[in-house]
Each structure stands twice: as C-alpha cells, then as structure tokens.
TORTOR-258623 format. One line per 3 residues: number of its first residue (from 1); their letters; for each residue x, y, z of C-alpha. Coordinates in steps of 0.1 Angstrom, whole numbers. Last residue first. Layout:
<lobas>
NUM	a	X/Y/Z; ...;
</lobas>
This chain:
<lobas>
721	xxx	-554/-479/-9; -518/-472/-21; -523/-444/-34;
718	xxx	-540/-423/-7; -509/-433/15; -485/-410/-9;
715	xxx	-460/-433/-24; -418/-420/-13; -393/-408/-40;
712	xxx	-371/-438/-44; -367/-425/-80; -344/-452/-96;
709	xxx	-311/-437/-107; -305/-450/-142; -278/-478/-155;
706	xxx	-250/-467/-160; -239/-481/-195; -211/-501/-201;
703	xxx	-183/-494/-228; -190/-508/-259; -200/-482/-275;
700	xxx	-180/-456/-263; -152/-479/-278; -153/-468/-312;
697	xxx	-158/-431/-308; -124/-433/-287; -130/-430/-248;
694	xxx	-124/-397/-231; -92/-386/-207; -96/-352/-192;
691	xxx	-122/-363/-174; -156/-339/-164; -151/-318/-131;
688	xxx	-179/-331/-103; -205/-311/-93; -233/-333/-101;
685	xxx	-219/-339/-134; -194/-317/-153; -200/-303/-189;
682	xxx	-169/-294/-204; -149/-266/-209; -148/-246/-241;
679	xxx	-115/-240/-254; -104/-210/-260; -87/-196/-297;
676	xxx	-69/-172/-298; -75/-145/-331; -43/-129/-347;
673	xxx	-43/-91/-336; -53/-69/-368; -82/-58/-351;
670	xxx	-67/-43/-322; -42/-21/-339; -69/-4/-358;
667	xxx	-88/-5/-326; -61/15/-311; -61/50/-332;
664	xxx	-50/68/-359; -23/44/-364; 18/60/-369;
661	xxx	22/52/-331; 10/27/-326; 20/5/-354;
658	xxx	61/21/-346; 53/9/-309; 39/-26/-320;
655	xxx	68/-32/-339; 93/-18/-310; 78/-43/-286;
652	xxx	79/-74/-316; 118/-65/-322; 126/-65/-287;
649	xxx	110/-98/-277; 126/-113/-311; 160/-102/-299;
646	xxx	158/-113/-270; 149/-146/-275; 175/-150/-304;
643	xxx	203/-141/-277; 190/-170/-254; 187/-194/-281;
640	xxx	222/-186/-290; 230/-188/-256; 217/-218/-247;
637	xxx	233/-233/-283; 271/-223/-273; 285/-240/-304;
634	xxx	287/-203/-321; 308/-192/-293; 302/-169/-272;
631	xxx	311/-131/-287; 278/-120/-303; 262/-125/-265;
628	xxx	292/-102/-248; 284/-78/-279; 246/-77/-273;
625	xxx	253/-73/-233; 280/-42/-239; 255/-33/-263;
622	xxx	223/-28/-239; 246/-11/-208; 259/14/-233;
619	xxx	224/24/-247; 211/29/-210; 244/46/-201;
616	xxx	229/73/-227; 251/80/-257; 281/111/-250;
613	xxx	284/144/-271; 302/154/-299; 278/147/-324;
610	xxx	239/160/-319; 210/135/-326; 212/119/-289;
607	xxx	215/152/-273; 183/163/-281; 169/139/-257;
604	xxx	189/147/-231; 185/187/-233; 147/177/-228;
601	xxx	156/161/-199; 180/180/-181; 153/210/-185;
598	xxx	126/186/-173; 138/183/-138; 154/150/-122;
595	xxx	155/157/-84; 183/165/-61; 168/196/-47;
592	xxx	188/222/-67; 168/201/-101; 137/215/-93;
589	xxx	152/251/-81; 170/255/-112; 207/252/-118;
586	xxx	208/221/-143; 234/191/-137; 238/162/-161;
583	xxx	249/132/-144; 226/109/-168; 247/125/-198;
580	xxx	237/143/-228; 245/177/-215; 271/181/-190;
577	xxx	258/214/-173; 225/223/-182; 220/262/-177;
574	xxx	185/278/-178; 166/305/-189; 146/335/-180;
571	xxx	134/363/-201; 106/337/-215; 91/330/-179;
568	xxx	65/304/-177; 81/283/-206; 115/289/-191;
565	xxx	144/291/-222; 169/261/-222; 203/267/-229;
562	xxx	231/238/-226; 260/229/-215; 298/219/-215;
559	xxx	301/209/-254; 332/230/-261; 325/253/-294;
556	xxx	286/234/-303; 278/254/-266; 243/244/-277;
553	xxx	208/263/-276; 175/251/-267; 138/266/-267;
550	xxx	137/257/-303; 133/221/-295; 97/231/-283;
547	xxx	94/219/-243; 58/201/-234; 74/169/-239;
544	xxx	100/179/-210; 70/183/-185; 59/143/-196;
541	xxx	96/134/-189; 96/155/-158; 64/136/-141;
538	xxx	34/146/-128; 25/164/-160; -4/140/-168;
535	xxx	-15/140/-131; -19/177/-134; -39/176/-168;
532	xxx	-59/145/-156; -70/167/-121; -78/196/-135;
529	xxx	-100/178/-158; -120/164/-134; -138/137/-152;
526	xxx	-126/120/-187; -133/89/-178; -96/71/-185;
523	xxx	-77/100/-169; -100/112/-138; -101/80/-126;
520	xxx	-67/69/-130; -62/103/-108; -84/96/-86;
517	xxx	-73/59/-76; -39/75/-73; -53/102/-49;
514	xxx	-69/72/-28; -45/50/-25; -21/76/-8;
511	xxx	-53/90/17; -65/60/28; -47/23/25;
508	xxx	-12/42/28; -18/67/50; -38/39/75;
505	xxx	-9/14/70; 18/38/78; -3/48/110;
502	xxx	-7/9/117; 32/3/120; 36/30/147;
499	xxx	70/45/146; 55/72/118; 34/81/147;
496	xxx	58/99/171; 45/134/174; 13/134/155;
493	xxx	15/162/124; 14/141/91; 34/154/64;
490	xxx	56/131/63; 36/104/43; 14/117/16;
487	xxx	45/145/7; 71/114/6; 47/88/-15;
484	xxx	46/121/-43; 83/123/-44; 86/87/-47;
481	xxx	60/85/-73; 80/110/-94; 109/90/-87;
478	xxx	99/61/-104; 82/81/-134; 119/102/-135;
475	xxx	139/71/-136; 113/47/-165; 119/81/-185;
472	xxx	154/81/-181; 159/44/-191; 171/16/-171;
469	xxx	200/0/-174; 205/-37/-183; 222/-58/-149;
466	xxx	259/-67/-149; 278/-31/-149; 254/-13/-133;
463	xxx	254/-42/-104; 295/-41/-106; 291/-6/-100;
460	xxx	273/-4/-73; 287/-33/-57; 323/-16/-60;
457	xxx	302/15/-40; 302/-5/-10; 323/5/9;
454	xxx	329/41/-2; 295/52/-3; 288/61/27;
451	xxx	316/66/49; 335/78/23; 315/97/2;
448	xxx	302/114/33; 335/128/48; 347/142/8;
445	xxx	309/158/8; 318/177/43; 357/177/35;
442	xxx	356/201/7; 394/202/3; 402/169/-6;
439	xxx	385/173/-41; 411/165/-61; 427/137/-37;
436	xxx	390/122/-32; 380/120/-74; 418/103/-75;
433	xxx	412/78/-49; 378/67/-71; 394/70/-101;
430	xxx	418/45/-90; 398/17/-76; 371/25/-107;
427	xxx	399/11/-128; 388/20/-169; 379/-5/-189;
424	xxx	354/15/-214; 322/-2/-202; 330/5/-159;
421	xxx	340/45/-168; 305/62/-175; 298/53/-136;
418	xxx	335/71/-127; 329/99/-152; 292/107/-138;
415	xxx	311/111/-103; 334/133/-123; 306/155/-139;
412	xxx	288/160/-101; 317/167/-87; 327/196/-115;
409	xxx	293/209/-110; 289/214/-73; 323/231/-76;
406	xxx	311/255/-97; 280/264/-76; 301/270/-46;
403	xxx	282/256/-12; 293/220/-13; 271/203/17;
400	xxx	237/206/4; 240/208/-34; 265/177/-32;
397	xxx	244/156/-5; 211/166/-28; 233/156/-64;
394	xxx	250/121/-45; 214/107/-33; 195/115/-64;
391	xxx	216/100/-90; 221/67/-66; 182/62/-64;
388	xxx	173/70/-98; 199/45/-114; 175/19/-122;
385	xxx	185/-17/-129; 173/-47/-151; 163/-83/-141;
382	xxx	149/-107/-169; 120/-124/-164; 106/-155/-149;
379	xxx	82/-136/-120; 89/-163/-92; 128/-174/-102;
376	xxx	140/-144/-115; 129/-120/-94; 137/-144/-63;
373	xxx	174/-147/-73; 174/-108/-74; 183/-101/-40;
370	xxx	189/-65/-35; 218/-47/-24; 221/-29/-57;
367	xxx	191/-13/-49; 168/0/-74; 150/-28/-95;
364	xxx	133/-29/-125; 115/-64/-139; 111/-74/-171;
361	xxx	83/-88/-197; 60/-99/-167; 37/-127/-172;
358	xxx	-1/-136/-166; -14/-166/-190; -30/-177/-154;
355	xxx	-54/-152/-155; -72/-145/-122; -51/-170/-97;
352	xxx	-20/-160/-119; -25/-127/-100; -30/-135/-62;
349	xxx	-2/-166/-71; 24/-138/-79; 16/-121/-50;
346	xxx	23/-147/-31; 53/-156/-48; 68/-121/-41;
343	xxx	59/-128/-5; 80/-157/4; 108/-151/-24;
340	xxx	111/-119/-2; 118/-140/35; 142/-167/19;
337	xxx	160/-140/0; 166/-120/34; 157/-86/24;
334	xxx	135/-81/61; 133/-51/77; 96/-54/66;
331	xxx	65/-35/52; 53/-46/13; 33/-23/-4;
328	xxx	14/-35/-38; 1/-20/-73; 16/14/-72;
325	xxx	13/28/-103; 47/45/-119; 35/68/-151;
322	xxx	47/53/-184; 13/70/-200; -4/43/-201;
319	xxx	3/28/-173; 35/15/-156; 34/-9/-128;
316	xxx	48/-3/-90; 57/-30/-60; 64/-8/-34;
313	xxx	87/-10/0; 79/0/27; 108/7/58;
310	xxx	96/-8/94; 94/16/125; 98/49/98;
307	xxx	123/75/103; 156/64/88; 147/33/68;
304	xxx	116/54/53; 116/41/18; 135/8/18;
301	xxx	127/1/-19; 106/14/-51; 102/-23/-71;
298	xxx	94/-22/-108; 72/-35/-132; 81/-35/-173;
295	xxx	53/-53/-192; 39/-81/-206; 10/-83/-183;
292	xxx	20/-53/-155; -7/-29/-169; -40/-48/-165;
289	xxx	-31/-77/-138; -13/-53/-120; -40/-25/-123;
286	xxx	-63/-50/-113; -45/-58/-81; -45/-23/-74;
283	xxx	-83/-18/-71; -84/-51/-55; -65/-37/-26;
280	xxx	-26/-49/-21; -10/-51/13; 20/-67/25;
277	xxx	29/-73/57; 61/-92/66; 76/-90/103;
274	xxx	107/-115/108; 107/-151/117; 123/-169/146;
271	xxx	117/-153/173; 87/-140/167; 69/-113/141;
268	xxx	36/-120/129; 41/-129/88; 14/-114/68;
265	xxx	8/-123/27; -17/-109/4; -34/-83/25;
262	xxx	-62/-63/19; -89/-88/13; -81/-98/50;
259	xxx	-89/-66/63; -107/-69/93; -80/-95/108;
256	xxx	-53/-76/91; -64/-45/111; -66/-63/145;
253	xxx	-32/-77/143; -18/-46/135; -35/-33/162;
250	xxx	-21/-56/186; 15/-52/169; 8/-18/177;
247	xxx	-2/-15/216; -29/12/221; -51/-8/197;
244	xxx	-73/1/166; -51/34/166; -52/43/131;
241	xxx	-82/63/133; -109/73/117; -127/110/125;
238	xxx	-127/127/99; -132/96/71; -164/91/91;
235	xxx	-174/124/93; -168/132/54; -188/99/47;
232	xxx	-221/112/68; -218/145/49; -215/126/16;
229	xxx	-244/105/26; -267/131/43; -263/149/9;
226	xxx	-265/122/-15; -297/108/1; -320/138/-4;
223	xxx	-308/143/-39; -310/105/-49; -350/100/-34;
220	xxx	-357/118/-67; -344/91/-88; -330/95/-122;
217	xxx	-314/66/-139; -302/36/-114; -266/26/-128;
214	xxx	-257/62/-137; -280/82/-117; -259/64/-89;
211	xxx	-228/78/-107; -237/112/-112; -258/118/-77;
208	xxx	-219/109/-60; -201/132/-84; -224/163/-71;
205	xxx	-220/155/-37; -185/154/-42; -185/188/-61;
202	xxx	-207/203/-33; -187/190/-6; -154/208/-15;
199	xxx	-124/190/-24; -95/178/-1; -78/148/-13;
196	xxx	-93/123/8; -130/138/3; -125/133/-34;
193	xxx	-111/98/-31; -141/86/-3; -166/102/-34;
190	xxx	-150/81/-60; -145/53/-34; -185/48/-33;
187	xxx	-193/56/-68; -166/30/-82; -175/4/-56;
184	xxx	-211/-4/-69; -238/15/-45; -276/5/-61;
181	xxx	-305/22/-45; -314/21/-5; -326/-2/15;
178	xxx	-293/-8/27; -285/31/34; -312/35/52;
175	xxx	-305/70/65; -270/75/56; -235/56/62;
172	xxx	-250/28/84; -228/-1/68; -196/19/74;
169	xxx	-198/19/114; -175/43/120; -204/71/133;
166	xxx	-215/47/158; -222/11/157; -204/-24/147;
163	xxx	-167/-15/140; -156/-49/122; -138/-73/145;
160	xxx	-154/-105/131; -170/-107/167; -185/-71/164;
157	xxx	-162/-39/176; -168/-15/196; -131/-20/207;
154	xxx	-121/14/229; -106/-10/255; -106/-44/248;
151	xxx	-98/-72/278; -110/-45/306; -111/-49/347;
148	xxx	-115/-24/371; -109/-28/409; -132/-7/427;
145	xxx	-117/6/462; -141/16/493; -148/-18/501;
142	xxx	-111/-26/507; -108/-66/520; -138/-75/499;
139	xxx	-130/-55/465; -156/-40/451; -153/-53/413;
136	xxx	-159/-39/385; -163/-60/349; -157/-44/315;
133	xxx	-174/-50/283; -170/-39/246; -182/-70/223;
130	xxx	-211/-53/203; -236/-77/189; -254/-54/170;
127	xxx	-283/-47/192; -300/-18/167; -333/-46/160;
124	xxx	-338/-44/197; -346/-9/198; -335/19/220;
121	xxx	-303/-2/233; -308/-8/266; -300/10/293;
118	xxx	-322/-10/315; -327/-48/311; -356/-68/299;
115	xxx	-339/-98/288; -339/-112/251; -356/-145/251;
112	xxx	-346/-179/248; -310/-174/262; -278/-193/265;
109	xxx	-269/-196/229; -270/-157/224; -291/-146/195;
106	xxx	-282/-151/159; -277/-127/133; -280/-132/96;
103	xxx	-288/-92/92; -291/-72/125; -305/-87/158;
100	xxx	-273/-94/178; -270/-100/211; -240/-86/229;
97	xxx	-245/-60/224; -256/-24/208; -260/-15/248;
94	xxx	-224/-21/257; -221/-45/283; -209/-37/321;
91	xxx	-202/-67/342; -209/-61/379; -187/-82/413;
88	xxx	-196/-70/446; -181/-79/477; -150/-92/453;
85	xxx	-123/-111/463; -88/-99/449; -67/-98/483;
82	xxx	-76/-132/486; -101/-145/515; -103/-166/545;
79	xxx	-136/-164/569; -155/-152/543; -190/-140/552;
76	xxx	-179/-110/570; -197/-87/547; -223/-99/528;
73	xxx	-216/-109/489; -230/-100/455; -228/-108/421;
70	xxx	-240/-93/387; -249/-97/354; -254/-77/321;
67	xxx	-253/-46/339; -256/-23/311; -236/5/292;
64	xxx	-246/35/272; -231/47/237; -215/68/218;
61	xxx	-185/53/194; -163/74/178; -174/106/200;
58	xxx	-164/85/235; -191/97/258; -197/61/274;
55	xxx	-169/54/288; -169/90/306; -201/81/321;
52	xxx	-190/45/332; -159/63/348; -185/87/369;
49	xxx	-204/60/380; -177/44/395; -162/71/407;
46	xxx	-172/64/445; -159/30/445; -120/44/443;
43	xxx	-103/36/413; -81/6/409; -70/-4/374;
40	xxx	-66/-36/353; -52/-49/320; -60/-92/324;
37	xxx	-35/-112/326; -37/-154/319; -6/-172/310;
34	xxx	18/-153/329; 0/-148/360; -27/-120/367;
31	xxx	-23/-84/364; -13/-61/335; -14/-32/344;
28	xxx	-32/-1/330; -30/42/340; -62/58/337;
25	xxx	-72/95/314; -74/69/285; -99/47/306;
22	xxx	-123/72/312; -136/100/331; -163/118/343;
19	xxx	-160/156/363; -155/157/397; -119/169/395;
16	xxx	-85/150/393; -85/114/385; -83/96/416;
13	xxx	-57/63/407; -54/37/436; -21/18/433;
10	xxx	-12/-16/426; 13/-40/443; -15/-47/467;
7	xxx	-37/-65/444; -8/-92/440; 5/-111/406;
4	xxx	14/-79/383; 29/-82/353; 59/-60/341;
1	x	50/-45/306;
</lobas>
C-alpha cells in the first residue's frame, strides 16, 4: 500500500446515514514516512461520537472506550503550522485497559494510583490490560475534520497477544471458571471436539459432567456449571475468527506469536528465505512419539497447489488399526532440500527431546519430485514410495474425459502395463509412444498425458523402480485421510479465504484436529460408538475386511475380472476389471471417482492365492531389491551388512505379527519382552549435574576433603550481652 506523506493527499470519508460506524465500514492509509506509518482516516468532527459508538458494539469484543489523555490548543496560537497539527488531540483506551488487575498483573509504571476516569471498566479487578486505542485529532488548519489514527484495529488483545475480554476470552469460559473444579485437557477438548463436529448440546453437556465427575467425583455445583460452560464454549467456537489481522502475513504473525506451543518451526518470508510454518499440537506430538517409534510414517504432499495461497503438506503416522494420523502440517512452496532438512530436523528434535531412543523404521513418501536426502539423513531410515497419488490422478482424468466405459478400461490396464513393465526390462520410451498411437483418437486424455505427465513421467518410473513400494493398505489409509483433509477444507463458504494463510491454519488447528482427536477418543475409550464403528471403516482396506470370500467369483477361463456381490444390496454386484493388479478398475460409484474402493481390494487379496494372475508391484519392488543385494559380491562387506540388517528388521516385525496375532491378547506379548534396564541418575549438588567421571574406591580416600560451609548466620544482640 502507497504511503501517504501530506494530510491533503487524503480524502474525508462521511459514511452514509446517521447511524454509528466503524473502522470496517472506513477506508485506511498508510500515512507517515517510510520508517514510521501509521493507518489513518479523516472523518468529519461531527461523527466522532458516532465512530466511537460503532467501535464499541463489535459482538467479539464489547466494550466502551475512555479518554486516557488529552490535549488542547486555542485557535490562532500558531503562527506556522503543518497540515497535521492538532487543535485537539484525544486518545481513546479500551475500558478492560490498559492497567491490568487480573492474576500476576502489574499496574502501569507511571502511576501510583488508578485514575478516576469515566467509562470505566465496571470494576477495577475486570481491567485486563487491554491494548486497543486510537487517538483523534482536530486538525488545526480544518477544525471541522478529525483525523483518525489506529496501530491495531479489532486487537483486544493483552500484551502477550492473547484475546483478553469478551466472549473470546478463553479464561472466562463460565461463571468462575478459575475457581472452579479441576479442567485437565481431555474434558476441555472432548467437548471443543463434539461441538466441532456438529453434535447436539445435550450429549456435550452430558460428556463434559462425565469427565469432571471423573477426576472430581460427584459435585452438585457440576450440573449448574456444565450448562453455562458448554453454551459459553459453543459461542466461542461460533464466533472465532481467522482474521487476527486484515493483512495476512500480519495475522500470521499474530497467531504464531499466541501459539507458540503450536508451532515447531516458522520462517517469515523475505527476500532471501521462503515461507515455512509448521504446526504440531501436543496432542499430535504424542501420537508421533506413540505410533511413529519403530514404525512406518508418511508424508501426504502439495495438497492444495491449485487453490490454496501456500500448498500443506502432512507429516502422518499409523495407529493401531493402520489408519493415517496426522501428527504435523507443514505450509510452504518451498521443496528446496536446504529449506525441508530445516523443518524435518525440527521436528525431529521436538520428539527426541521427549525420548531420545525415538526412531522411525521407514519412511513413505508420494512424490517422486521429492527430496529424499533429508529423510535419510534426519530420520535415519530407509525411503519407500506410495503409488496413491499417481493411481488416483490418471483413473479421475480417465473417467472424466473418456466417456465409453470400455475404453476407460483398456487405458487404465495399459498404463498398469507400462508401471508393471520397469522389473521385466521392458522400454517404457516405446510403450509409452505406443499407448499414445493406440489411443490417438481420444484426444482429451491423449492432450493431458502429454502435457502432464509426459515430461516427467521417466522420474516416475525410475522412483518406482529405485525406492520399495508401498502396500495397498498403507495407499488406501493415505488416501483416506486425503479425502477426509479435502471435505474439512473446501467446504468452507467465504469467497476468497483459501488464499488467506491464517484460514488454512484456523481449519486445520479447529475443526480437522478436532474430528481426529474424536475419533482416537472414541476408539481407545470406548465412547461414542457411532463414532469408533465409522472411523473404523474409514478406510477401503478395513471396508474390504468386512467382505466374505464367498461374495467373489473368477473369470478362471480368461482372467479379465472379477464378481463381487454388494453387502447392502445382494441383487447387485460388481465388476473388477484386471484383478490382481494395482491398476485394477471396478465400475462402482467409489471407485468412478478415482478412489481405491473395497471391491478392488478384496478381489486383490484373493488374487494372491489364485494362479494365473499377476503379484502385487509391492512384492516385485521387494525382490528386485533382495536379488540386486544377493548379486554384489560376497567381498562387498557394507552390503552384506546392509542386506543382513534388513533381513533381521523384517524377520523380527513379522515375528511379532505371527505372536500377535495367534495371542489372546497383548499383555501376553508384553510380558515376554526382555527387561531394560535404566540407570539411575545421580545425585547433583546445589543444582549442579553430578560427574560423569568418579574416583576409584582407592583413591576416594586420599582425595581431599571439603572442608564444611561455616554458618555465617548473623548473632542476635540479646546474645552477645
């Protein structure tokens, strides 16, 4: 925005109509010089009042503003004058500041006594040092014109930036809320979880006298609180908003200043360095600690490249029941390997910080653009690839731009043929110009293959062909959560706000952490069993468990699909075209909109016990590496080592499976763990860490003693008489 150095450059704004206004109905410049500005208006004098009025009827923050001091001049007692000079000159402070009398509160420095102002606050104890103010000046040279001038506007905020009054202030959620019984973090984001995703106010309320009842027993002040507080709660949650500022790197600013717990790494954007945020809660940092130790994680990358300001990507974990978690977001055009080795060994640091022991088995990622130098380096594990991303992209651009059905297949199956073709030698160079020659005549898909895909689809390949595959089930989790991350986010209705930077960090802090905080909630306690039976089935490889093996039939004549009878509807079934592959193609609805459905699935895994048809590229991609280690030469140590490694990784993973899985439950399995032993840590001395190094027991000795602190404690008088 063009800054303003002369009064005169500015013109007078009249809102329409005698009712109040306020600064959102007034246009700001910026006015000043280029190292101090200030965002200024000119109304006339007259409306003064009226703008003050309208500041003060803001329903996030109500409130009434003071003179906090003031200056006046006569007219025609300046001889020379700048087109700025005021006649008189007001400062308006909010009425909850800028004292503050709450909780370790101090006054202001310049004053003895609180001043006995009008428009005050209604007590002094509710001053909590609000910093909202604006000054007005009546300008010398044009008395009738007020010249307005705000640093924050629509920041009630304290001086750690934290909303300090009004029905966003979190720490006066309910009448007396810190006198109040015990609130641990599970009952409060419980209820925030259940309002988030939409259920009624009785069941929240409900949930909320649970858990306090469960840390404080039964209370009869409980009933009467959990209503006001759960009502108090839904009307914050209402009405939040992502706008902290009207500018958004200003309220991005803002947010990671009040949410430093939040974020695990933030890089302002300049000339020189690009704009990182990443953001992990302690909720999901737990879950990484928990689930990512010895484990698969994966990264789900360049979500919203097309429509959002800066694409997120997610750092995700798998749970119990193989279900993608995500643990940390990460917002940046950014993939430079200097730039992602930055923040991946942040958040590396935020975990090993909390158990040092913590290591990842292996690491999935999805793009074969990616740097995986970084992966390897900071989490010290092998890289592997998922093929969810490319699967998906080719079937929705084939269903949507190929309108016959068998020509939708037939694509799909050579496409599958090119992939399948990098482990049995055959040119991709040539396939690739013979796929386009066959299929010349549908020009839409043919048009977006090759500007697409084309160029860059040798990197594709050769990443397949490098990196271990992924499995199907570690595909459909990942794009499960992608599907799920797509509802939270684009279904917002504000016109422009996915190219604001603090509306994707709102969604994603709010309602998307939320519903997966529910849903691990729901699982591991037992609660809402709606909830744990549809987060169970979230995924098509948990849907495809749910299919009887009886509800599929072979083409055992040619091998070209599959029968698979509907479980809602048994007079219905479905064809899978080019069963036993990763391209297979199924004519439901599910599976019509690019996505992995159950049917393809479940035919999958039958597949792998039936002759005649092809293994999983997951199996290929783990022998072609076996057989490239079996051939180096026996005098290659490094990679008979590095062969042996693996080997022993896999063989202790599918142990503990196969004891699993035949146990009749996990403290059998736990009790049979060999016992680690922890040292104890020694004693330190007035705050000071004992040595690591200790005499022998024959020199202790001999060493010198310290000799002991004489008490220089001071004689009373009485004593000495």
């Amino acid at each position: 925005m063009e800054i303003k150095k002369c009064i005169l450059e500015i013109a007078v704004q009249n809102p329409a109509g005698e009712e109040d206004f306020s600064s959102a109905d007034l246009e700001w410049t910026k006015y000043g010089s280029d190292e101090h500005h200030d965002d200024v208006a000119l109304i006339p004098y007259e409306r003064v009042d009226s703008f003050i009025m309208g500041e003060c009827l803001y329903p996030e923050c109500p409130t009434r503003f003071h003179i906090e001091r003031g200056r006046r001049r006569k007219k025609r007692s300046l001889k020379t004058y700048k087109s700025d000079e005021y006649l008189e000159h007001r400062v308006y402070w909010c009425s909850f500041g800028p004292e503050n009398y709450g909780e370790g509160s101090t006054i202001l420095y310049s004053r003895r006594y609180r001043l006995n102002t009008r428009n005050r606050a209604a007590r002094p104890q509710s001053m909590r040092g609000c910093t909202c103010h604006f000054a007005v000046k009546r300008l010398y040279a044009r008395p009738s014109v007020a010249l307005l001038i705000y640093n924050n506007r629509r920041q009630h905020v304290n001086e750690s930036g934290s909303i300090c009054h009004g029905p966003l202030d979190r720490d006066a959620i309910g009448p007396g809320a810190k006198k109040f019984l015990y609130h641990c973090d599970e009952v409060n984001q419980t209820a925030m979880s259940m309002i988030y995703v939409g259920m009624p106010e009785e069941n929240v309320k409900q949930r909320y006298i649970e858990g306090i009842q469960r840390y404080c027993g039964p209370n009869p002040k409980v009933n009467s609180h959990a209503s006001q507080f759960v009502q108090k709660l839904g009307m914050i949650i209402q009405r939040s908003t992502h706008e902290l500022d009207l500018d958004d790197q200003a309220s991005i600013r803002l947010w990671v200043a009040r949410n430093n717990k939040m974020k695990f790494f933030y890089q302002d954007a300049s000339e020189n360095n690009a704009f990182i945020l990443g953001i992990q809660t302690e909720w999901q940092l737990q879950q990484m600690i928990r689930f990512g130790h010895q484990s698969l994680m994966a990264a789900h990358s360049t979500f919203g490249i097309k429509k959002l300001k800066y694409p997120v990507s997610t750092i995700l974990v798998f749970d119990s029941h193989q279900h993608a978690l995500p643990v940390a977001w990460v917002i940046t055009r950014s993939f430079a390997k200097q730039d992602v080795s930055k923040w991946m060994r942040a958040l590396v640091d935020k975990a090993r910080n909390i158990d040092h022991s913590w290591k990842v088995s292996g690491f999935l990622v999805d793009d074969a653009a990616a740097e995986y130098d970084p992966i390897r380096e900071i989490f010290c594990c092998p890289v592997m690839f998922c093929l969810w991303r490319v699967r998906r992209s080719w079937l929705r651009n084939i269903v949507k731009k190929c309108s016959n059905v068998e020509v939708q297949r037939e694509i799909f199956k050579r496409l599958g043929k090119i992939v399948y073709g990098i482990w049995s030698g055959v040119d991709s160079d040539n396939a690739i110009e013979e796929f386009i020659q066959d299929f010349a005549d549908q020009t839409a898909f043919i048009d977006y293959f090759r500007t697409s895909w084309v160029p860059k689809i040798e990197m594709w390949l050769t990443t397949m062909k490098t990196l271990p595959l992924a499995s199907q089930e570690a595909s459909g989790a990942i794009e499960a959560y992608h599907l799920k991350l797509k509802q939270r986010l684009y279904d917002d209705s504000h016109l422009g706000a996915p190219q604001r930077v603090d509306w994707l960090v709102h969604k994603l802090t709010t309602e998307l952490i939320s519903c997966y905080w529910l849903d691990r909630h729901a699982d591991e306690l037992g609660y809402f069993h709606d909830v744990k039976q549809e987060y169970i089935a979230s995924t098509s490889w948990h849907r495809a468990l749910q299919i009887p093996d009886t509800a599929v039939s072979w083409d055992d004549k040619d091998h070209l699909f599959a029968k698979v009878v509907s479980q809602k509807d048994s007079n219905q079934t479905h064809l899978v075209w080019n069963p036993g592959s990763e391209f297979s193609l199924c004519d439901c609805a599910w599976s019509m909109n690019g996505n992995l459905c159950k049917h393809v699935i479940k035919a999958n895994m039958l597949c792998h016990n039936r002759q005649g048809y092809d293994v999983s590229m997951s199996f290929l991609s783990f022998k072609e590496i076996l057989t490239h280690l079996w051939k180096n030469p026996v005098d290659d140590s490094f990679s008979l080592d590095l062969s042996m490694a693996w080997t022993q990784q896999v063989l202790d993973q599918i142990k503990r499976l196969v004891e699993l899985n035949n146990s009749e439950g996990i403290s059998n399995v736990i009790n049979n763990l060999p016992v680690k032993w922890i040292a104890k840590k020694g004693r330190t001395l007035n705050g000071m860490p004992s040595s690591k190094f200790t005499l022998p027991p024959n020199l202790k000795s001999t060493s010198k003693k310290v000799a002991p602190r004489k008490n220089r404690k001071r004689k009373r008088l009485s004593r000495l008489k």
